[in-house]
ROSE-4610 file (N, C-alpha, C; in Angstrom, 1 decimal, always signed):
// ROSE-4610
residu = [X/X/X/X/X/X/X/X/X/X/X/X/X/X/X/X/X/X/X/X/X/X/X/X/X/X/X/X/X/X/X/X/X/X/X/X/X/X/X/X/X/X/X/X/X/X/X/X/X/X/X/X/X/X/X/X/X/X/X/X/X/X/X/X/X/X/X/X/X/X/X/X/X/X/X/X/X/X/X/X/X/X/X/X/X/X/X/X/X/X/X/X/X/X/X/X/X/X/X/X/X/X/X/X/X/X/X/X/X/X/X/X/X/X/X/X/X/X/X/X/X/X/X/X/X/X/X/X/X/X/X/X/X/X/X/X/X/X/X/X/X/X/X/X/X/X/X/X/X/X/X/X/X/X/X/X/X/X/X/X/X/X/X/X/X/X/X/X/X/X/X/X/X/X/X/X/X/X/X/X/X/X/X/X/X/X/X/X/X/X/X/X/X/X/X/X/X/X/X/X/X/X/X/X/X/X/X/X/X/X/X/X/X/X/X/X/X/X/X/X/X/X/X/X/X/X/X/X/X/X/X/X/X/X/X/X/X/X/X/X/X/X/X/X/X/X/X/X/X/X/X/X/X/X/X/X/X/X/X/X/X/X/X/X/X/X/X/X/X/X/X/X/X/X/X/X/X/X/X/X/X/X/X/X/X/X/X/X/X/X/X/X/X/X/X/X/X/X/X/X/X/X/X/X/X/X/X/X/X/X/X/X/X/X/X/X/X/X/X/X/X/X/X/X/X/X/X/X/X/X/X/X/X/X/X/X/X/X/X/X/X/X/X/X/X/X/X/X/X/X/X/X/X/X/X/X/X/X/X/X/X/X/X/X/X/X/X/X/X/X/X/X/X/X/X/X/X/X]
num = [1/1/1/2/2/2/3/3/3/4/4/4/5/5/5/6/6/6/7/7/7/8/8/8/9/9/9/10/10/10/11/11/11/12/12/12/13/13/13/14/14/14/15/15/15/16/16/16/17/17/17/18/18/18/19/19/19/20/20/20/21/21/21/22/22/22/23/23/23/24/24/24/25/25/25/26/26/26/27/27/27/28/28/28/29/29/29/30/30/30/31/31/31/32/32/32/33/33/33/34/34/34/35/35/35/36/36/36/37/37/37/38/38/38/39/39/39/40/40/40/41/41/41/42/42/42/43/43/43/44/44/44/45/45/45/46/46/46/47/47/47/48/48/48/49/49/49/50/50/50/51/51/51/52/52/52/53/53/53/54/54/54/55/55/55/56/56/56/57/57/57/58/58/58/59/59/59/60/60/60/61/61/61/62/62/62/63/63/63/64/64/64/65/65/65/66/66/66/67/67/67/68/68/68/69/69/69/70/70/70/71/71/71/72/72/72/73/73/73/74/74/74/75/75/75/76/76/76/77/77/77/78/78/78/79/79/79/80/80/80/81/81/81/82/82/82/83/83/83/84/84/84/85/85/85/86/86/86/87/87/87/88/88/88/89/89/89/90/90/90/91/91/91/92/92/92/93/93/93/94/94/94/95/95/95/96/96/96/97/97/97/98/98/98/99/99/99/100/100/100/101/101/101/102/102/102/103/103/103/104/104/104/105/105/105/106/106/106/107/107/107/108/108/108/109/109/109/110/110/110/111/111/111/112/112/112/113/113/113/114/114/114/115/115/115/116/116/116/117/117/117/118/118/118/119/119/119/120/120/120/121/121/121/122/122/122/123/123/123/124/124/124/125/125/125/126/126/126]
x = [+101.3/+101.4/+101.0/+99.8/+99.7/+100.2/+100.8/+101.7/+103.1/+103.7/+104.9/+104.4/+103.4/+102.7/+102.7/+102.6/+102.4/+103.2/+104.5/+105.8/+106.1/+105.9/+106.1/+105.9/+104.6/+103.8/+105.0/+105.2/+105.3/+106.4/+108.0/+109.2/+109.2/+107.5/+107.6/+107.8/+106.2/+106.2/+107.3/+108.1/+109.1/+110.4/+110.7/+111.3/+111.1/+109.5/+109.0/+109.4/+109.3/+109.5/+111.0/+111.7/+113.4/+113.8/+113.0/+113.5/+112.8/+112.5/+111.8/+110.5/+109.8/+108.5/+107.4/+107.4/+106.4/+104.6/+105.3/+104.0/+103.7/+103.9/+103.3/+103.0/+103.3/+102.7/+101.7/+101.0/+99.9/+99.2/+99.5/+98.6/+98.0/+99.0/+98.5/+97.4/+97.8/+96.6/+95.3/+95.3/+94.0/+93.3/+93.9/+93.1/+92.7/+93.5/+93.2/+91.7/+92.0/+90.8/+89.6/+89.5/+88.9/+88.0/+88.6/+88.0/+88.1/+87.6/+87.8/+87.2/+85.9/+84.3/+83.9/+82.5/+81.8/+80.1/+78.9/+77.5/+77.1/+76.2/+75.5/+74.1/+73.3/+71.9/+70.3/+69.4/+69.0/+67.6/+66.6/+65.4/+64.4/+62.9/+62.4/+62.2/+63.2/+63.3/+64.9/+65.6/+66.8/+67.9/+69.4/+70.7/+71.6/+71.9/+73.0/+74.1/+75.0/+76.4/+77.5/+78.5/+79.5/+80.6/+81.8/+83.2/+82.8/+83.3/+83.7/+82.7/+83.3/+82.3/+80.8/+80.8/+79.8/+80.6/+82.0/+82.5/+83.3/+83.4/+82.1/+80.8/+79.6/+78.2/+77.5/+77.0/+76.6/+75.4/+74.3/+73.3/+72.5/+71.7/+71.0/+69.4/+68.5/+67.2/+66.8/+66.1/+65.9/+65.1/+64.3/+63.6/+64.5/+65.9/+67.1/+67.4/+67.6/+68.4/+67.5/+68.3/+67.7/+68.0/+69.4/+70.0/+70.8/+71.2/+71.9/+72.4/+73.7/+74.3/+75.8/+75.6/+76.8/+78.2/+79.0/+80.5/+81.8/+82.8/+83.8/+85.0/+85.5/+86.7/+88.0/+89.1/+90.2/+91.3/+92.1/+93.1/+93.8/+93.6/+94.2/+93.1/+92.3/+90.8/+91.0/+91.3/+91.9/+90.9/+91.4/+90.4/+90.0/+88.9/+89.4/+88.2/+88.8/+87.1/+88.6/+88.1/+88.6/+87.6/+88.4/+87.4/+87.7/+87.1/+87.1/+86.9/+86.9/+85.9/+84.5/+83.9/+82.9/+82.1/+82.8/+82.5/+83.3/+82.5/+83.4/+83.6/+84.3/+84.2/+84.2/+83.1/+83.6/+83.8/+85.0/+85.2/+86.3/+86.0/+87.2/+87.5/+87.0/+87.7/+87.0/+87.8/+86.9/+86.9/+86.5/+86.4/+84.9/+84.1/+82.7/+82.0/+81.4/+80.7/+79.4/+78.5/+77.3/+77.9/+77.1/+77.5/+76.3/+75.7/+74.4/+74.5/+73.5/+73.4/+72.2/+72.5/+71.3/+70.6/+69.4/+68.8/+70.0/+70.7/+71.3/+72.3/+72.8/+73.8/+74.7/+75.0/+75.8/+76.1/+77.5/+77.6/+78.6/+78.4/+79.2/+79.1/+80.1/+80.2/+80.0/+79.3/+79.6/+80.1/+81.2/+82.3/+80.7/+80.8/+80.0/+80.5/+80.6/+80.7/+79.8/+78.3/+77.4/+77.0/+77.3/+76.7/+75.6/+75.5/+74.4/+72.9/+73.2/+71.9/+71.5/+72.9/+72.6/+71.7/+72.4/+71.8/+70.2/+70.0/+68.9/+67.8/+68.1/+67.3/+67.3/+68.2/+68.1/+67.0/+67.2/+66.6/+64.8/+64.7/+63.5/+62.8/+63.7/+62.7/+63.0/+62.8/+63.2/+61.2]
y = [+161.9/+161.2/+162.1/+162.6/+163.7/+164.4/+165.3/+166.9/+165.8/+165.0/+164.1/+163.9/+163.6/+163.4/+164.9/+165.8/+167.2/+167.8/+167.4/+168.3/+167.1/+165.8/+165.1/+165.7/+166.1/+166.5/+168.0/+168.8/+170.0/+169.7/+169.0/+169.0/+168.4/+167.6/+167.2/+168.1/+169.0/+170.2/+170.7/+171.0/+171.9/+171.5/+170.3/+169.4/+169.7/+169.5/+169.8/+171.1/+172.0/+173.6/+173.6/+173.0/+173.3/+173.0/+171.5/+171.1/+171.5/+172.6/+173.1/+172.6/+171.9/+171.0/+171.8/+173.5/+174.2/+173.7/+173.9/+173.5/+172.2/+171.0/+170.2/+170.3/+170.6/+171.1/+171.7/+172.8/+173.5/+172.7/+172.1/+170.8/+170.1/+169.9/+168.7/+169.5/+170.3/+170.8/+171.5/+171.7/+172.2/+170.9/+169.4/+168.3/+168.1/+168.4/+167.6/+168.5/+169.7/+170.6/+170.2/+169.7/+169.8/+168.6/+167.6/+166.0/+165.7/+167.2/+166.8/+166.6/+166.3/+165.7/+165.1/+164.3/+163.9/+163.9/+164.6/+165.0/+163.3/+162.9/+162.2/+162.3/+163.1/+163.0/+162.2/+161.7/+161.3/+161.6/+162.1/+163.1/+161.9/+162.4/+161.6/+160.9/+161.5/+160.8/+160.6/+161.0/+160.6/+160.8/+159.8/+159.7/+160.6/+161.4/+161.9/+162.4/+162.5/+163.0/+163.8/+164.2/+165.1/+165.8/+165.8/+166.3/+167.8/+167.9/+169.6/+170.3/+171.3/+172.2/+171.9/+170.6/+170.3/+169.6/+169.1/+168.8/+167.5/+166.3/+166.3/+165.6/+166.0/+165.9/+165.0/+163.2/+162.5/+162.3/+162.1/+161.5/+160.5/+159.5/+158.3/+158.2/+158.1/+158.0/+156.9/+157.2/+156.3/+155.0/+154.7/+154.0/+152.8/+153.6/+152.5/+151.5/+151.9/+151.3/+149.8/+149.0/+147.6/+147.0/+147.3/+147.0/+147.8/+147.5/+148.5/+147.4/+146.9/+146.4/+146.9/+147.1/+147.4/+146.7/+147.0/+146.2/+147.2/+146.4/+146.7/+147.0/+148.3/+148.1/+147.8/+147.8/+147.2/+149.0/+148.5/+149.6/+149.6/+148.3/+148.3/+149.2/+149.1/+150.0/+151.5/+152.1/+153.5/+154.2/+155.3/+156.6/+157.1/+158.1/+159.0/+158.4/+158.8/+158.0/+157.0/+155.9/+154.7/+153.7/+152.9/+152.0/+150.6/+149.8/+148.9/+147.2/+146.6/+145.5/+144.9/+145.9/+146.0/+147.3/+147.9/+149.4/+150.4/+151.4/+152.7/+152.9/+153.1/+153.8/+154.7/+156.0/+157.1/+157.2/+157.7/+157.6/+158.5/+159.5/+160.0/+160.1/+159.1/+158.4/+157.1/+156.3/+155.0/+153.6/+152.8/+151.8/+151.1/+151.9/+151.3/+152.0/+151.1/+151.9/+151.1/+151.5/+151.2/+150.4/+149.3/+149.3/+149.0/+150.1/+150.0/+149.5/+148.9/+148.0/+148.6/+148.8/+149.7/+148.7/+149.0/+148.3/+147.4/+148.1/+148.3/+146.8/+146.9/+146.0/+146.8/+147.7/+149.0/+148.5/+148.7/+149.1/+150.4/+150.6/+151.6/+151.8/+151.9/+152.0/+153.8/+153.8/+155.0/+154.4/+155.5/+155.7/+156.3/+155.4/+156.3/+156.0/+157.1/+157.3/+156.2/+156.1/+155.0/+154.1/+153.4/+152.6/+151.7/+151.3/+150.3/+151.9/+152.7/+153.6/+154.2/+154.0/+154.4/+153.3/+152.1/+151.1/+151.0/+151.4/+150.8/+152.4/+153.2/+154.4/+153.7/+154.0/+153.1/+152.1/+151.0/+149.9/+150.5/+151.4/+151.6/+152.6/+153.1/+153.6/+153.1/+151.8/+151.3/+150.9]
z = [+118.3/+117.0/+115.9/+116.1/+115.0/+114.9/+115.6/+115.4/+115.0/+114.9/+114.1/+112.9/+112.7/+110.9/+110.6/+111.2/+110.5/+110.4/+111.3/+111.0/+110.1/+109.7/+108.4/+107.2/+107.0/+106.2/+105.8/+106.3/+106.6/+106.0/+106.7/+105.5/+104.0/+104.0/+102.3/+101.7/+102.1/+101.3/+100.9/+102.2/+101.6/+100.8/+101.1/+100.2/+98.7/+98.2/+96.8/+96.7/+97.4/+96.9/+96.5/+97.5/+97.3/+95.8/+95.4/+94.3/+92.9/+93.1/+91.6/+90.8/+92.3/+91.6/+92.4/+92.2/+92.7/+91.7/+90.2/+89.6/+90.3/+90.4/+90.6/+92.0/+92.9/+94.1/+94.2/+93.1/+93.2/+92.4/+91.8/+90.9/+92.1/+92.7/+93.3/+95.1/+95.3/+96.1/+95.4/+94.2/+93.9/+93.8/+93.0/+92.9/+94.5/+95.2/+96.6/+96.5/+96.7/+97.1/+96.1/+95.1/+94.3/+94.7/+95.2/+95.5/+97.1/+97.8/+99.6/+99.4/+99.1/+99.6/+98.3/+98.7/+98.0/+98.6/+97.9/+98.1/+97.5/+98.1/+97.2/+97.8/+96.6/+96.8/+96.0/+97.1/+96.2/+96.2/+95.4/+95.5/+95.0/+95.0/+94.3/+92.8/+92.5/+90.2/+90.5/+91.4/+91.2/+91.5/+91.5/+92.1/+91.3/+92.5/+91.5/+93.2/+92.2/+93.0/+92.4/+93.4/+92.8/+93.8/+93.6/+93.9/+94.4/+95.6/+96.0/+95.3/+94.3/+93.9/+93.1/+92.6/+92.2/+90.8/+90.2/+89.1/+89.6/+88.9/+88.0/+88.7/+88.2/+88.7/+87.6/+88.0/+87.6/+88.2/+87.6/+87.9/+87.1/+87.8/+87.3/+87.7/+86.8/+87.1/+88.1/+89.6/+90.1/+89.5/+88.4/+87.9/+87.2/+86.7/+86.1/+87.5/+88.3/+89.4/+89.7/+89.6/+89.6/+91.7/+91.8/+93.0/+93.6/+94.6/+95.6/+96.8/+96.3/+97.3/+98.3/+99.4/+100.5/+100.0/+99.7/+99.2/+100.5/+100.5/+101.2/+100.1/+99.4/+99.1/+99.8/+99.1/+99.8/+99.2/+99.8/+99.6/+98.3/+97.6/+96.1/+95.3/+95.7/+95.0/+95.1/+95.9/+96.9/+96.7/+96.2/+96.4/+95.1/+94.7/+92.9/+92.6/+91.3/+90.4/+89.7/+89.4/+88.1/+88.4/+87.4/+86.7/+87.8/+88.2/+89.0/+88.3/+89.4/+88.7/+89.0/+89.4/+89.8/+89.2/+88.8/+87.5/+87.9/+87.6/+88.1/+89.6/+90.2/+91.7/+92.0/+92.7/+93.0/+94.3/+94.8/+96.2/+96.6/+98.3/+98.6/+99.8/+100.4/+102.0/+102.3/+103.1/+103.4/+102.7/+103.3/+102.3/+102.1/+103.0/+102.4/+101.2/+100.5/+99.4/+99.1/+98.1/+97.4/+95.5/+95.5/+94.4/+94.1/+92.9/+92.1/+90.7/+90.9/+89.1/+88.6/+87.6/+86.2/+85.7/+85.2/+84.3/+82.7/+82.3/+81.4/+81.4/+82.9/+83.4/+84.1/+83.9/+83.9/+85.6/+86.3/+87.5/+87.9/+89.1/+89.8/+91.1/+91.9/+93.4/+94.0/+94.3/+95.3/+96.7/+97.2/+98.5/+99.6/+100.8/+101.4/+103.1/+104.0/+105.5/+106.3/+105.4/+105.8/+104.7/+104.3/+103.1/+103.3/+104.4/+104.8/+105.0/+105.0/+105.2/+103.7/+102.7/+100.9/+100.5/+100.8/+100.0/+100.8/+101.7/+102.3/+101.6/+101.7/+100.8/+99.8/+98.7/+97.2/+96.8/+97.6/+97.5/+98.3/+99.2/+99.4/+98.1/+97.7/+96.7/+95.1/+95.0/+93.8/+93.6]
């Protein structure tokens, strides 16, 4: 099944090259590269996270953080950073995430592999 998704994968590409959409092709693998991963660390004063090489890199004083609840997105939510209804989401696999609420009101989801082990850090050091 895999090696049929990869000779899939394999005539897109080249499909795109045939038809003169080289720029957007290299557009579109550097964002990929750019957003394989996502860090999220959190030290003693504070949350922060960030894309691939470190861009873009957000961080929040743990002292703002009021909550830290486990949420399930859905596939209408997808991947990327945008805006949600629940705040911002950052995410770039999966559908579990964190969604933290600020002092402020302010929310935002972080995408996480384990979200039940984010929220439970978060919430221990609030």
């Amino acid at each position: 099944m895999m090696g049929l998704i990869t000779v899939g994968l394999i005539y897109a590409v080249i499909g795109i090259f045939q038809h003169g959409s080289i720029g957007a092709t290299i557009a579109l693998f550097i964002v990929a590269y750019f957003f394989r991963s996502m860090t999220i660390e959190i030290s003693d004063m504070e949350l922060k996270w960030y894309f691939g090489f470190g861009f873009p890199r957000k961080r929040v004083p743990l002292s703002e953080v009021v909550s830290a609840e486990v949420v399930r997105n859905s596939a209408w939510n997808g991947w990327g950073i945008h805006f949600t209804s629940r705040g911002w989401l950052y995410n770039v696999s999966g559908y579990g995430a964190v969604c933290v609420t600020l002092r402020n009101g302010k929310r935002f989801c972080l995408g996480s592999d384990e979200p039940e082990a984010l929220a439970r850090e978060l919430v221990k050091l609030q």
